[in-house]
PDB file of the backbone (N, CA, C, O) and the ligand in Angstrom, with CONECT records:
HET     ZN  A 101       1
ATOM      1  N   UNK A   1     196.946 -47.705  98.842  1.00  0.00           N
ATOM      2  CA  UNK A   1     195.940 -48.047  99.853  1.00  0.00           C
ATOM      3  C   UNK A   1     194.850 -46.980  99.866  1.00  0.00           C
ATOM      4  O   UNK A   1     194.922 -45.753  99.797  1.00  0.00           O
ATOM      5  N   UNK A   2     193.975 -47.693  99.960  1.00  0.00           N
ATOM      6  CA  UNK A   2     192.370 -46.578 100.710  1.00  0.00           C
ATOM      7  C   UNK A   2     192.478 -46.195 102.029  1.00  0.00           C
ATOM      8  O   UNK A   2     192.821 -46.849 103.014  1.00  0.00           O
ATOM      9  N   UNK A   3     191.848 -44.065 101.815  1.00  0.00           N
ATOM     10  CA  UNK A   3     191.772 -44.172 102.742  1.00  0.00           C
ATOM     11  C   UNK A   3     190.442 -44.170 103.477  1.00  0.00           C
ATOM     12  O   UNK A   3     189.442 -43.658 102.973  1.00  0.00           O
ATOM     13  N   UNK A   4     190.439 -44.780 104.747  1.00  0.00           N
ATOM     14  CA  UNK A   4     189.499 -44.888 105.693  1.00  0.00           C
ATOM     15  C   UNK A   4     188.617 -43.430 106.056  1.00  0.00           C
ATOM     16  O   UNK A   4     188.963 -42.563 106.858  1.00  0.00           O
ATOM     17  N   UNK A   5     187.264 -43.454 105.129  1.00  0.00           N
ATOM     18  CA  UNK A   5     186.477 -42.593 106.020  1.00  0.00           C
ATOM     19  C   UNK A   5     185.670 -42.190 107.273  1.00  0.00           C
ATOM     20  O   UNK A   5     184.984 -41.200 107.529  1.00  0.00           O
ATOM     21  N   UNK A   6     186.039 -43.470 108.067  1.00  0.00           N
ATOM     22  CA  UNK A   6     185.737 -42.999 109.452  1.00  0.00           C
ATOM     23  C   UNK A   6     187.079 -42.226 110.519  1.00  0.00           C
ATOM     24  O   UNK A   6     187.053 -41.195 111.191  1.00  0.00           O
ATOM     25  N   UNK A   7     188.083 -43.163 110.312  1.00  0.00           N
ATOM     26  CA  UNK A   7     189.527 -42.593 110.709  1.00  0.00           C
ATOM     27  C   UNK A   7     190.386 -41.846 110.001  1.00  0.00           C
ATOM     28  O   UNK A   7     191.146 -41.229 110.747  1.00  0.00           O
ATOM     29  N   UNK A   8     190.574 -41.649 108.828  1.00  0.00           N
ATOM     30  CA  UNK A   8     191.170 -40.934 107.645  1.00  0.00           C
ATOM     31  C   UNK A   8     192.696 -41.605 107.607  1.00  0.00           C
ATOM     32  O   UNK A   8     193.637 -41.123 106.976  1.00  0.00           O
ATOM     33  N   UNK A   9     192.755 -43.021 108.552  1.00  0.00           N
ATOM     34  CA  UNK A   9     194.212 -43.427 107.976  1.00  0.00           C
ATOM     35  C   UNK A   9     194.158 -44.341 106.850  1.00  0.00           C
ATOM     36  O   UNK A   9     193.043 -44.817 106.635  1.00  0.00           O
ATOM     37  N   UNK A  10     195.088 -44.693 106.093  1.00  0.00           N
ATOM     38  CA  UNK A  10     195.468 -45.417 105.076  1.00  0.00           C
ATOM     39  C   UNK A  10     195.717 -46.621 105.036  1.00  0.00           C
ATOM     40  O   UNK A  10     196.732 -46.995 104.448  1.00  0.00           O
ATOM     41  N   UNK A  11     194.883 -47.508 105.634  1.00  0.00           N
ATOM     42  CA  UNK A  11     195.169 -48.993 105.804  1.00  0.00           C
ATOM     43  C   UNK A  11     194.529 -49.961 105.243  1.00  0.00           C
ATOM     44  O   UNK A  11     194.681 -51.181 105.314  1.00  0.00           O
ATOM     45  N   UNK A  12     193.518 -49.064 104.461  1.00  0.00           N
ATOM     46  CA  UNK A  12     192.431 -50.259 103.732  1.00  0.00           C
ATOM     47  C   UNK A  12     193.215 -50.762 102.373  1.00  0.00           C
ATOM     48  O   UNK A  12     193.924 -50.019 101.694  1.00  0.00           O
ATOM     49  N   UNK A  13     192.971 -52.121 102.100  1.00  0.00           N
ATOM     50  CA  UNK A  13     193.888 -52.827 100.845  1.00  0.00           C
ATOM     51  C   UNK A  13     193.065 -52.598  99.585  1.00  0.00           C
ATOM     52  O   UNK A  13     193.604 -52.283  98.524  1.00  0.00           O
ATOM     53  N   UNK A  14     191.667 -52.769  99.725  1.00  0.00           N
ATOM     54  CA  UNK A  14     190.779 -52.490  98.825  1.00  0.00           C
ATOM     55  C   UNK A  14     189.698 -51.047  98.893  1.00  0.00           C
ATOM     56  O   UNK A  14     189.569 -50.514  99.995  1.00  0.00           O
ATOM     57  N   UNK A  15     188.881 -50.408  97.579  1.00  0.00           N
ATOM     58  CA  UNK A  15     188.375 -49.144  97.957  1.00  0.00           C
ATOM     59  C   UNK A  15     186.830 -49.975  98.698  1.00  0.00           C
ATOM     60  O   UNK A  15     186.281 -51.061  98.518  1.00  0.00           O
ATOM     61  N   UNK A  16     186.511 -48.522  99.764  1.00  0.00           N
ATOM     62  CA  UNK A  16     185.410 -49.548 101.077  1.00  0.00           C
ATOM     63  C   UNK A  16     183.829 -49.883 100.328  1.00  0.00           C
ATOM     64  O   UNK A  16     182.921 -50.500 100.884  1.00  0.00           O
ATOM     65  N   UNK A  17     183.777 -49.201  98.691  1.00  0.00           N
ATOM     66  CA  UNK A  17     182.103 -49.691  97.987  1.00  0.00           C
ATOM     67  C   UNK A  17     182.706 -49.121  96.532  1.00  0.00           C
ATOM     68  O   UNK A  17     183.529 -48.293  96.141  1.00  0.00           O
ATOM     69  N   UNK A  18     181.675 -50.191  95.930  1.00  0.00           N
ATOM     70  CA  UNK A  18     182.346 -50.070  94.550  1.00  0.00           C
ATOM     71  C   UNK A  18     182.330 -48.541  94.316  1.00  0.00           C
ATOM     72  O   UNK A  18     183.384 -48.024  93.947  1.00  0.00           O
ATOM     73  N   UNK A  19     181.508 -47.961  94.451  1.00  0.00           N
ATOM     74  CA  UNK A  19     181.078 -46.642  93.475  1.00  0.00           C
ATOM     75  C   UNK A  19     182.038 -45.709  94.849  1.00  0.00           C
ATOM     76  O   UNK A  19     181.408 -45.608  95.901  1.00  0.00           O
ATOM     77  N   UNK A  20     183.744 -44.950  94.826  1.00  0.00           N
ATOM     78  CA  UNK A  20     184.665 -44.540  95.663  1.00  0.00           C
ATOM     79  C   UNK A  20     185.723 -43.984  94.989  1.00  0.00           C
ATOM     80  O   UNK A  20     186.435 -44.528  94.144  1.00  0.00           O
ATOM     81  N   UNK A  21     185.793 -42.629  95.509  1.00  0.00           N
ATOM     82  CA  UNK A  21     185.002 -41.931  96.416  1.00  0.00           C
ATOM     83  C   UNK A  21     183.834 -41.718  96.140  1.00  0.00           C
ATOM     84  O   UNK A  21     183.429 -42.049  95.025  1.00  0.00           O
ATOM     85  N   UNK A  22     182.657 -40.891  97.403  1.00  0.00           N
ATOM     86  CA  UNK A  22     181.534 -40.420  97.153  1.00  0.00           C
ATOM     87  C   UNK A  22     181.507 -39.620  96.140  1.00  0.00           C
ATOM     88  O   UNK A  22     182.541 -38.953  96.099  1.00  0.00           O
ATOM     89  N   UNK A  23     180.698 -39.361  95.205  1.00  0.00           N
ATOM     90  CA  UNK A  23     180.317 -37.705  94.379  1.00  0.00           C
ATOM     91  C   UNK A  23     180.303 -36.782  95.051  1.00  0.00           C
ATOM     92  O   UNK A  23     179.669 -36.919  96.097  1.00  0.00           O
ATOM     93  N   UNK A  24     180.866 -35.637  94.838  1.00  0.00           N
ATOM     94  CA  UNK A  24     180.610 -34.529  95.515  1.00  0.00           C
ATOM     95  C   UNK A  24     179.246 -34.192  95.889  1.00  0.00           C
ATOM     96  O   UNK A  24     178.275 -34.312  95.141  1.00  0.00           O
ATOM     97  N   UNK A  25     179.225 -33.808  96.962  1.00  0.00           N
ATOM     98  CA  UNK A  25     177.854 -33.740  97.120  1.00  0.00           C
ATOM     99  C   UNK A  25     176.023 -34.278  97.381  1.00  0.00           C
ATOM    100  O   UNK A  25     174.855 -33.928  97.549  1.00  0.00           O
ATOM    101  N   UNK A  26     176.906 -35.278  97.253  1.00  0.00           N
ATOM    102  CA  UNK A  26     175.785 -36.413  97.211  1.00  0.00           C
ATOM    103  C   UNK A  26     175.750 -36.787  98.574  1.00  0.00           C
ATOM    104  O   UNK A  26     176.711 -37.233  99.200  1.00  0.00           O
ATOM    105  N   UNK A  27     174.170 -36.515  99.182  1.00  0.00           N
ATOM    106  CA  UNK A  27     174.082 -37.004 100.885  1.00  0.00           C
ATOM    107  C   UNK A  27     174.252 -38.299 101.069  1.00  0.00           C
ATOM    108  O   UNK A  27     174.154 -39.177 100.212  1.00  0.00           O
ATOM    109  N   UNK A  28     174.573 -38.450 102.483  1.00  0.00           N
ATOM    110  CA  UNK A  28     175.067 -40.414 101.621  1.00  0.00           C
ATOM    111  C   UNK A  28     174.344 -40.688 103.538  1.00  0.00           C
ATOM    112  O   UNK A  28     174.725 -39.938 104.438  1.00  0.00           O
ATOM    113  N   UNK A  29     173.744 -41.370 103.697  1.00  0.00           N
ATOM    114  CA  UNK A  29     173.482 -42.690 104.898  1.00  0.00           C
ATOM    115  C   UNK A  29     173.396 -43.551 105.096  1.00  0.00           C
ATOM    116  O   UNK A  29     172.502 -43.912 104.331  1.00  0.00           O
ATOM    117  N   UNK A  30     173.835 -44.788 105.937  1.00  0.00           N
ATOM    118  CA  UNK A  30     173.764 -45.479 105.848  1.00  0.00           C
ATOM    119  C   UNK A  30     172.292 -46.425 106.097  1.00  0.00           C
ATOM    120  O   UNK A  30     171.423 -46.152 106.926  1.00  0.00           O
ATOM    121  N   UNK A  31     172.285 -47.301 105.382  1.00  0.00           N
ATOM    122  CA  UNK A  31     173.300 -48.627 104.826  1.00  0.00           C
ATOM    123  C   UNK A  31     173.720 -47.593 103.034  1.00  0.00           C
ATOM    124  O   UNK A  31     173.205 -47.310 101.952  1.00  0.00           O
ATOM    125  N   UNK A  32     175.019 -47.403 103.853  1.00  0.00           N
ATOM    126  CA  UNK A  32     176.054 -47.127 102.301  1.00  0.00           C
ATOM    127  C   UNK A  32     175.501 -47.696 100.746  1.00  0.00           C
ATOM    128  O   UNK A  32     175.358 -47.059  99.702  1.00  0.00           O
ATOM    129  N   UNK A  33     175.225 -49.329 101.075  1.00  0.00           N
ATOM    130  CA  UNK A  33     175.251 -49.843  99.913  1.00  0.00           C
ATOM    131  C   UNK A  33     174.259 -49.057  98.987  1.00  0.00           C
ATOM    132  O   UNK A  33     174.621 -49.117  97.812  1.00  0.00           O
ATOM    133  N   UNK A  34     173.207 -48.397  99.167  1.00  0.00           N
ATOM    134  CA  UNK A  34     172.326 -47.899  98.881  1.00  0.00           C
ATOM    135  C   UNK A  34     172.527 -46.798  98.198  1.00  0.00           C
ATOM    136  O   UNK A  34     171.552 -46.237  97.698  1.00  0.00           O
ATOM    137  N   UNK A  35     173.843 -46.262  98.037  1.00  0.00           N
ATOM    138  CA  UNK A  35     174.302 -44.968  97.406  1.00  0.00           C
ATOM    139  C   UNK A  35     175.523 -45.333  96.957  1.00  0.00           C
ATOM    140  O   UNK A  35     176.112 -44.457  96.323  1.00  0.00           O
ATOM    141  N   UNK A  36     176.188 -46.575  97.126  1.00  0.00           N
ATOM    142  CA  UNK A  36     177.487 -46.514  96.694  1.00  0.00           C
ATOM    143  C   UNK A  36     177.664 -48.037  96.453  1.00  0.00           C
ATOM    144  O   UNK A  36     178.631 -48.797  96.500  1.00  0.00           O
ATOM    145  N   UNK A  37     176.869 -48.121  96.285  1.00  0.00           N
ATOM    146  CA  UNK A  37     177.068 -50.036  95.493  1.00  0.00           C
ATOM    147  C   UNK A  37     177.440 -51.014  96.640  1.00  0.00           C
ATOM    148  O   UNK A  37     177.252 -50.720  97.821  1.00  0.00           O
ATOM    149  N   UNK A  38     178.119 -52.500  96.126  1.00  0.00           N
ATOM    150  CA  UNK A  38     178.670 -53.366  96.768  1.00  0.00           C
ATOM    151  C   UNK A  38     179.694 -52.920  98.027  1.00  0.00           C
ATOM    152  O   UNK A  38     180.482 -52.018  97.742  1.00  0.00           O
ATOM    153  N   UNK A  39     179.753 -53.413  99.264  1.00  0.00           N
ATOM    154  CA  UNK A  39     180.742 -52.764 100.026  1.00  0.00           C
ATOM    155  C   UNK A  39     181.922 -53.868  99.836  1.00  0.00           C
ATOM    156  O   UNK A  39     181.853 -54.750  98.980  1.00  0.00           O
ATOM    157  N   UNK A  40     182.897 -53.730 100.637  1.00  0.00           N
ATOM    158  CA  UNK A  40     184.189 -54.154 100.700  1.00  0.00           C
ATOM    159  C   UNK A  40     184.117 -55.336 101.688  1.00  0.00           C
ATOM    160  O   UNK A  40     184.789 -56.359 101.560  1.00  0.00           O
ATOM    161  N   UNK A  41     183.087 -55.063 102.859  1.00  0.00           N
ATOM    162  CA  UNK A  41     183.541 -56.050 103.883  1.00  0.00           C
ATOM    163  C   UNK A  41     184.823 -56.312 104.518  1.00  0.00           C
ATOM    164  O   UNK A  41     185.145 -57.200 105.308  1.00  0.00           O
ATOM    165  N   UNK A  42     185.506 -55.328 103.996  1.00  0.00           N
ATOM    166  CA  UNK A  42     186.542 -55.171 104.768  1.00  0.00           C
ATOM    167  C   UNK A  42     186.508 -54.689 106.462  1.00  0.00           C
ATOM    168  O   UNK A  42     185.669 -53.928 106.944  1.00  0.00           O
ATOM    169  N   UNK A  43     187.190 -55.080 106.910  1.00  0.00           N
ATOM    170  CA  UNK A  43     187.587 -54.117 108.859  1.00  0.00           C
ATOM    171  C   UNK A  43     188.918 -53.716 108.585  1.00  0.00           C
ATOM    172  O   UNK A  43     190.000 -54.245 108.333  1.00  0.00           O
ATOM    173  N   UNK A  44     188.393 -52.482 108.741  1.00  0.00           N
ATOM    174  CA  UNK A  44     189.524 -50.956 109.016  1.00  0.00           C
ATOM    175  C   UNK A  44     190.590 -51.682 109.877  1.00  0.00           C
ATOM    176  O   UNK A  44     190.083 -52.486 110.660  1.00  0.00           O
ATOM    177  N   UNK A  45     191.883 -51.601 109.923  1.00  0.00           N
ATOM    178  CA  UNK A  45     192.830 -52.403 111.199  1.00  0.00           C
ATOM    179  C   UNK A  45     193.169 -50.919 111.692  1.00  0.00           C
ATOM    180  O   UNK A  45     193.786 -50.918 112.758  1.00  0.00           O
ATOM    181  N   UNK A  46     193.006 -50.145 111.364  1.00  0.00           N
ATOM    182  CA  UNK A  46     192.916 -48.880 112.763  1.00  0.00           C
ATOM    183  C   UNK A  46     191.753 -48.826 113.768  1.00  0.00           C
ATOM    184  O   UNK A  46     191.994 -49.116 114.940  1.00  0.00           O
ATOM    185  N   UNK A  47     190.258 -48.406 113.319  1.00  0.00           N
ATOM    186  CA  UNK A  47     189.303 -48.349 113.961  1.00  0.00           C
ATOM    187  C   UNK A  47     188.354 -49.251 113.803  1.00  0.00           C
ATOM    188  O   UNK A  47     187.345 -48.950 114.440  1.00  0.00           O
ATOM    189  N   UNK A  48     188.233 -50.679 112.946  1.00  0.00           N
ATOM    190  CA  UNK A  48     187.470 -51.490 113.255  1.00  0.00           C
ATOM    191  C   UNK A  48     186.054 -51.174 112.477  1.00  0.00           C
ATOM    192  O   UNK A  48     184.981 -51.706 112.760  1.00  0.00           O
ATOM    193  N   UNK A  49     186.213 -50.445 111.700  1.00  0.00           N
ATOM    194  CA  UNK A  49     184.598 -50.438 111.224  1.00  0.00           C
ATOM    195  C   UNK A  49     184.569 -51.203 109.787  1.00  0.00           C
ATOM    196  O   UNK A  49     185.221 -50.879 108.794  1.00  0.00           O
ATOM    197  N   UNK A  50     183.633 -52.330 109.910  1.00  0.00           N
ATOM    198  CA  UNK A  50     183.202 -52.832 109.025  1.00  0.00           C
ATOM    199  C   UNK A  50     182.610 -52.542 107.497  1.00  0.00           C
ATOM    200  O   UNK A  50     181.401 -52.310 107.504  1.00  0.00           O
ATOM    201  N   UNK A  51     183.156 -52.516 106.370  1.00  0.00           N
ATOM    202  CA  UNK A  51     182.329 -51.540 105.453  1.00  0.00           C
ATOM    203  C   UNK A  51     181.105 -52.612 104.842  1.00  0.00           C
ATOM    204  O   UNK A  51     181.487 -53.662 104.325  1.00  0.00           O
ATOM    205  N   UNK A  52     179.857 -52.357 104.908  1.00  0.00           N
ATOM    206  CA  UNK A  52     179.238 -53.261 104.517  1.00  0.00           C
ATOM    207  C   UNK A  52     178.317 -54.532 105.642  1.00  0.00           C
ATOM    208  O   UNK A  52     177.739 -55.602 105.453  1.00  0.00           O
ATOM    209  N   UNK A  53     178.593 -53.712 106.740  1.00  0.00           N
ATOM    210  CA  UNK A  53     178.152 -54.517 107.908  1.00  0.00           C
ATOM    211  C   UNK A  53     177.866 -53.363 109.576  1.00  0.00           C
ATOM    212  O   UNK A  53     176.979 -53.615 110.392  1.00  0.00           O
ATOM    213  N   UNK A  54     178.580 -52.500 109.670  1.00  0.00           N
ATOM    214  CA  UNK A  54     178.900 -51.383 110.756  1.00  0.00           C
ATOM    215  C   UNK A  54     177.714 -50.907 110.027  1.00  0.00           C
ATOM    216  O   UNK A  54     176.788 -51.187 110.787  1.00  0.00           O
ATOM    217  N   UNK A  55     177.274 -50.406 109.093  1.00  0.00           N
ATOM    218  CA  UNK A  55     176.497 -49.667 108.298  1.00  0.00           C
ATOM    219  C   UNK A  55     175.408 -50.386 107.837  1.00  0.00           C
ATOM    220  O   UNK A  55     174.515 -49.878 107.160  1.00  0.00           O
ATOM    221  N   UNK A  56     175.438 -51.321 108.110  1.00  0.00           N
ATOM    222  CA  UNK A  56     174.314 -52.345 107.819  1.00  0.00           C
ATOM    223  C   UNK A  56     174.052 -53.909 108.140  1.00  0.00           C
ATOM    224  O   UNK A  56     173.820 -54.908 107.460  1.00  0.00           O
ATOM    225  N   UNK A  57     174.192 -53.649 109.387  1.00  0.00           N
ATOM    226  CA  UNK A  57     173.906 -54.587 110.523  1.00  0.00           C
ATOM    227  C   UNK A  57     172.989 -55.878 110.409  1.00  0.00           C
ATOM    228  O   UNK A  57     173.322 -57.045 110.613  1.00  0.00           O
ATOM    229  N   UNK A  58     171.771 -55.387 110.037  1.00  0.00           N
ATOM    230  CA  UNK A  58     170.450 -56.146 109.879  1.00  0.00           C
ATOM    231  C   UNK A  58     169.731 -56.144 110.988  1.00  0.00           C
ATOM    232  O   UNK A  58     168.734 -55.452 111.189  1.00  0.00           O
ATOM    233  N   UNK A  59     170.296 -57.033 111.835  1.00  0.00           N
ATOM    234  CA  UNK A  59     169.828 -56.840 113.379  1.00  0.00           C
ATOM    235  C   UNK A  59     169.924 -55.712 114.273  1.00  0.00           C
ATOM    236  O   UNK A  59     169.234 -55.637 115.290  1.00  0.00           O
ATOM    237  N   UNK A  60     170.752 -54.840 113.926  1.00  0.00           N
ATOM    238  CA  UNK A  60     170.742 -53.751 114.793  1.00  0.00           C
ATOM    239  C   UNK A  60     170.611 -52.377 113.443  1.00  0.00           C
ATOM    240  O   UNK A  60     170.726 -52.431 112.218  1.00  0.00           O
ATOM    241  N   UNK A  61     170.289 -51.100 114.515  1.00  0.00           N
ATOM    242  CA  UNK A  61     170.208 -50.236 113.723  1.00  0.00           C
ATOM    243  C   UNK A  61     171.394 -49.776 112.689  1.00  0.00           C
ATOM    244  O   UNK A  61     172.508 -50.242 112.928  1.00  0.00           O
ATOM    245  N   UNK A  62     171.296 -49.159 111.892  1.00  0.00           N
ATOM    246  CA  UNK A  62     172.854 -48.775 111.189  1.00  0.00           C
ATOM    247  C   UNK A  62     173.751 -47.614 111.733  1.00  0.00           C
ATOM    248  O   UNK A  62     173.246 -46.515 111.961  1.00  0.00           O
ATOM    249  N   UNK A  63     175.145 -47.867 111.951  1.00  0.00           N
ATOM    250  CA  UNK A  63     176.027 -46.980 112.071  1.00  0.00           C
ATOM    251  C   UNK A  63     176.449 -46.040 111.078  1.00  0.00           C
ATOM    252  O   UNK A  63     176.957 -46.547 110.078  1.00  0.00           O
ATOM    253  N   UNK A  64     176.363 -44.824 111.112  1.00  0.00           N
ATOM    254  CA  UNK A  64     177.316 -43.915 110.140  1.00  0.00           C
ATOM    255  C   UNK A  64     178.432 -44.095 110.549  1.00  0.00           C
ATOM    256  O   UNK A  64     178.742 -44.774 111.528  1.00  0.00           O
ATOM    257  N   UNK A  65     179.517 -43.188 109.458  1.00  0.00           N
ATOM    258  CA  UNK A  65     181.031 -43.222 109.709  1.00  0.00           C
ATOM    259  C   UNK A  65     180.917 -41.966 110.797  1.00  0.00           C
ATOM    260  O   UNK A  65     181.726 -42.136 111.709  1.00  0.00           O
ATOM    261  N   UNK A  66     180.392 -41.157 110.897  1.00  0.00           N
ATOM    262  CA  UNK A  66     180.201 -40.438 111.820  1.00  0.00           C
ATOM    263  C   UNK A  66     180.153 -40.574 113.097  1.00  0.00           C
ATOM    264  O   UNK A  66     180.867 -40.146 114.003  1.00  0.00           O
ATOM    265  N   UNK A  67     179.101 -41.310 113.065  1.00  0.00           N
ATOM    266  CA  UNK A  67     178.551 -41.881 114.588  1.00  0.00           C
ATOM    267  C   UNK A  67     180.164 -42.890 114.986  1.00  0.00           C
ATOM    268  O   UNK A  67     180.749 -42.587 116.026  1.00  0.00           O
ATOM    269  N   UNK A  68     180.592 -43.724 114.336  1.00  0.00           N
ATOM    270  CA  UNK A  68     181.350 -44.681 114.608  1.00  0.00           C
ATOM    271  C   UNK A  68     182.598 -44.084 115.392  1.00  0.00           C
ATOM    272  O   UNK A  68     183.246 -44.408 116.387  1.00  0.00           O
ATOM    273  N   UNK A  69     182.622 -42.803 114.229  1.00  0.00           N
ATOM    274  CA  UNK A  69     183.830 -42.395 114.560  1.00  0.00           C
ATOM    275  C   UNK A  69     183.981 -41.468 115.983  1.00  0.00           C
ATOM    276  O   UNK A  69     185.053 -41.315 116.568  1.00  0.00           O
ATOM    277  N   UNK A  70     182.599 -40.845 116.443  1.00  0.00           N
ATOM    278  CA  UNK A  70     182.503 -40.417 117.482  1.00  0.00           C
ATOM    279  C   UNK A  70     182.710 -41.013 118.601  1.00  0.00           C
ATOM    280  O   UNK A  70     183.270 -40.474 119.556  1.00  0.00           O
ATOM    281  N   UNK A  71     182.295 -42.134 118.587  1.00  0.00           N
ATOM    282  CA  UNK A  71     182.116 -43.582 119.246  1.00  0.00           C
ATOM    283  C   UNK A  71     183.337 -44.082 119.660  1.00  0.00           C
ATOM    284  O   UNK A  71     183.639 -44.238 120.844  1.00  0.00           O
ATOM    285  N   UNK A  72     184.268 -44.417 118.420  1.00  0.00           N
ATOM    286  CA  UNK A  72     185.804 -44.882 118.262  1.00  0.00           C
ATOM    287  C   UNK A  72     186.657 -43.520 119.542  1.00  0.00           C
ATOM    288  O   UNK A  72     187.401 -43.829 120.473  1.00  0.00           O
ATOM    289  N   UNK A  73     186.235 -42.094 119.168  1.00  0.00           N
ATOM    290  CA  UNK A  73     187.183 -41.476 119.511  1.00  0.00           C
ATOM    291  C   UNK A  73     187.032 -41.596 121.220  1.00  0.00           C
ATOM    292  O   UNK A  73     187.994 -41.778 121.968  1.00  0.00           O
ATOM    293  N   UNK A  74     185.732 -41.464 121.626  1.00  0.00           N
ATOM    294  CA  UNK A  74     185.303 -41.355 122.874  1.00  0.00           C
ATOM    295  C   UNK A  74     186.295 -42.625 123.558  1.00  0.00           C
ATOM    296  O   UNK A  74     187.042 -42.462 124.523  1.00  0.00           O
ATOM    297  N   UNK A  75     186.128 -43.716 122.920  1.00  0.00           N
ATOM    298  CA  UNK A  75     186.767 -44.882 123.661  1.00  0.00           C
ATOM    299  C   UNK A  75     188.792 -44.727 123.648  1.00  0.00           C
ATOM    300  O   UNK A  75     189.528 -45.604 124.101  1.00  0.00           O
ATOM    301  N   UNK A  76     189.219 -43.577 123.095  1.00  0.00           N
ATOM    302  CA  UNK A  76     190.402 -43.448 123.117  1.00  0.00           C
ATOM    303  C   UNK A  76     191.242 -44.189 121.616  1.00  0.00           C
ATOM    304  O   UNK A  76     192.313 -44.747 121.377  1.00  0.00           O
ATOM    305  N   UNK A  77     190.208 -43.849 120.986  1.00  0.00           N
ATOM    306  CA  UNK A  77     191.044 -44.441 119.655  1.00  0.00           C
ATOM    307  C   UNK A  77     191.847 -45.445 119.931  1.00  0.00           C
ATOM    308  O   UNK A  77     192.974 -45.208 120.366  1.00  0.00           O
ATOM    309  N   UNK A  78     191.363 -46.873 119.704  1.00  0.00           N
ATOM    310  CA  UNK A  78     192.175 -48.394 120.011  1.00  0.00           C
ATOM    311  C   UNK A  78     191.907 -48.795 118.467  1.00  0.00           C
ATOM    312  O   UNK A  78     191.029 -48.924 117.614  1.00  0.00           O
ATOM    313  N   UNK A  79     193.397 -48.909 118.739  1.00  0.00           N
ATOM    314  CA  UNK A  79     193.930 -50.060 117.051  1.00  0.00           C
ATOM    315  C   UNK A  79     192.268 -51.139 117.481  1.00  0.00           C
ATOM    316  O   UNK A  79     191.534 -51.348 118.447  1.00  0.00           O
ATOM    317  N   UNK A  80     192.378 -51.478 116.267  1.00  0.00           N
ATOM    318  CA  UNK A  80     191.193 -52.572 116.057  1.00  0.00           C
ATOM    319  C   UNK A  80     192.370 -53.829 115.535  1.00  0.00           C
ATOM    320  O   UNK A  80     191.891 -54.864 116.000  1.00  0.00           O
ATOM    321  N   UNK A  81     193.413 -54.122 114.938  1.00  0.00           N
ATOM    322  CA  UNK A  81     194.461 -54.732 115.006  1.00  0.00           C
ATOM    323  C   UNK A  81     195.489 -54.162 114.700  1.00  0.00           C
ATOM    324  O   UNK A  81     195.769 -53.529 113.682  1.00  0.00           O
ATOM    325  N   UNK A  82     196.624 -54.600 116.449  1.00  0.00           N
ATOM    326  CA  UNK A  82     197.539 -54.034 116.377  1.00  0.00           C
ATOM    327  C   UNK A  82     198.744 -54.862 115.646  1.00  0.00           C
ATOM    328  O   UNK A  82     199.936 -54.563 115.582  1.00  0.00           O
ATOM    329  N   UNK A  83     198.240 -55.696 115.255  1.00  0.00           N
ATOM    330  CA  UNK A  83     199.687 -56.148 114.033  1.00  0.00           C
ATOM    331  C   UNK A  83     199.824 -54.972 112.955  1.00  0.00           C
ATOM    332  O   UNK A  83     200.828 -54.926 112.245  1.00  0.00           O
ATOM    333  N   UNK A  84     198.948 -54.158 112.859  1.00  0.00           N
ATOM    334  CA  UNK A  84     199.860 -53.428 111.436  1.00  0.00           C
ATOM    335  C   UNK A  84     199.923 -51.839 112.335  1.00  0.00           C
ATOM    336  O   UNK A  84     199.555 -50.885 111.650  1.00  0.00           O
ATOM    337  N   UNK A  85     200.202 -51.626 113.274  1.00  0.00           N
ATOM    338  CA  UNK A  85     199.855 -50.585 114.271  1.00  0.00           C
ATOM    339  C   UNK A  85     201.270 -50.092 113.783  1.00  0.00           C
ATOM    340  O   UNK A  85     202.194 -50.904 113.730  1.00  0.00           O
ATOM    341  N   UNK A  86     201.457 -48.758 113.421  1.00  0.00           N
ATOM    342  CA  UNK A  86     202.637 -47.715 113.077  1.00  0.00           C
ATOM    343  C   UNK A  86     202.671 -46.255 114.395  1.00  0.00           C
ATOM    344  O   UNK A  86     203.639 -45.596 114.775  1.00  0.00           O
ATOM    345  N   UNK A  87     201.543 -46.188 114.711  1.00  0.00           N
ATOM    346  CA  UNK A  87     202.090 -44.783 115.351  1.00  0.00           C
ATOM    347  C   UNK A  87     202.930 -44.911 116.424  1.00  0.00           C
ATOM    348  O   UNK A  87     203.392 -43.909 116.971  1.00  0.00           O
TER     349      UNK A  87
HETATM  350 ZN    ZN A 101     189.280 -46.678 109.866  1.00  0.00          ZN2+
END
């Protein structure tokens, strides 16, 4: 499994953009796709962030994994689905 760079758990089935991990070093913002190819479109089932959509919305501004994750923690870290919920 991939892991999740907004939460750092291990629940993603597929990696979240083709070009993964980042290069060292390479500044990356979103919209991701723009530095790291096709996204996954996957949702994280820990924190819910969309790869390929959270980051590039259209209608709304874009989220970093940063921002998200600041965001996620403030709200008390909630499973985004708790069917595969382990802790
Ligand atoms: Zn996550």
């Amino acid at each position: 499994m991939d892991k999740c760079p907004v939460c750092c758990t291990s629940f993603l089935t597929v990696q979240p953009y083709e070009m993964w991990p980042p290069p060292a070093g390479l500044p990356i913002r979103p919209p991701y796709r723009d530095y790291l190819g096709q996204p996954s479109y996957e949702v994280c089932p820990r924190c819910g962030f969309e790869f390929g959509n959270d980051d590039d919305p259209g209608t709304a501004p874009p989220v970093s994994f940063y921002q998200y994750r600041a965001e996620w923690e403030a709200k008390g870290r909630p499973w985004f689905d708790k069917s595969v919920m382990q802790e």
